[in-house]
C-alpha positions in Angstrom: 88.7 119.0 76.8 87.2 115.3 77.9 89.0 114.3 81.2 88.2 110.2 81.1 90.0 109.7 84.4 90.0 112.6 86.2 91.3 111.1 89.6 94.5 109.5 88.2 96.2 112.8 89.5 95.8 112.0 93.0 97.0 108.2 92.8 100.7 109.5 93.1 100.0 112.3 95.3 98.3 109.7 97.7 100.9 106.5 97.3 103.4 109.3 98.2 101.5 110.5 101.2 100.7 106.9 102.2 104.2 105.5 102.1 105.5 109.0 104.0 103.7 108.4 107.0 104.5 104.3 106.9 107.9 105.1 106.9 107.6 107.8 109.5 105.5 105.4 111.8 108.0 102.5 111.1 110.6 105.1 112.1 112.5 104.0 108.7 113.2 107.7 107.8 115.5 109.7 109.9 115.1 113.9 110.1 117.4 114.6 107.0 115.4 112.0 104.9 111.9 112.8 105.8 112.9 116.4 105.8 114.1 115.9 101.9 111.3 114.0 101.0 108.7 115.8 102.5 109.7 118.7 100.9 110.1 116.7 97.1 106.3 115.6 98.1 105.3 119.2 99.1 107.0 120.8 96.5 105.6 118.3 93.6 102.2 118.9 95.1 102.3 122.7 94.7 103.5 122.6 91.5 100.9 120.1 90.2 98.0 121.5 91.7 98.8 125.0 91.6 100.9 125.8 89.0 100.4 128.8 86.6 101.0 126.7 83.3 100.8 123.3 81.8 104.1 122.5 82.0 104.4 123.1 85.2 101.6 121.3 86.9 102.9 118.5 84.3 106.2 118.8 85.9 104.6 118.5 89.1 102.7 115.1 88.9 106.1 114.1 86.9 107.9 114.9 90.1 105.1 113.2 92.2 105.1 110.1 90.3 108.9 109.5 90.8 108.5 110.3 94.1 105.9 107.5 94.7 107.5 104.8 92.3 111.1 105.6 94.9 109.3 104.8 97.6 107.8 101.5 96.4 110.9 100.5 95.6 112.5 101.5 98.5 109.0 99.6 100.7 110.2 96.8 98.7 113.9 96.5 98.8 113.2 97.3 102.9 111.1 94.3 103.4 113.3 92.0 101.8 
């Protein structure tokens, strides 16, 4: 199988990363939060990069992309 775009399975992983340690440095995130987060990111991660099927790595970058769209949302509704 052709992968055109082979990289557009890291965007979300790194828009999640990126905005996890924004909000961390802006102190925006208190331990229960990052705790819950970091473990959706680490968790998504796992399961998109090693998981044993298709539908779970699928499941994975799902997770990781919903993870990354809440917290652009959540960058945006902040700064307003």
């Amino acid at each position: 199988m052709l992968i055109l775009f082979p990289f557009l399975a890291w965007v979300a992983v790194i828009t999640s990363a990126a905005l996890l340690v924004m909000f961390c440095a802006a102190g925006e995130l208190g331990p229960q939060g990052l705790s819950v987060l970091l473990g959706w990111f680490l968790v998504a991660a796992y399961c998109q990069f090693f998981g044993a099927s298709a539908l779970l790595a699928t499941s994975g970058l799902v997770l990781q992309t919903v993870l990354a769209i809440y917290l652009v949302i959540r960058w945006k509704v902040s700064t307003l």
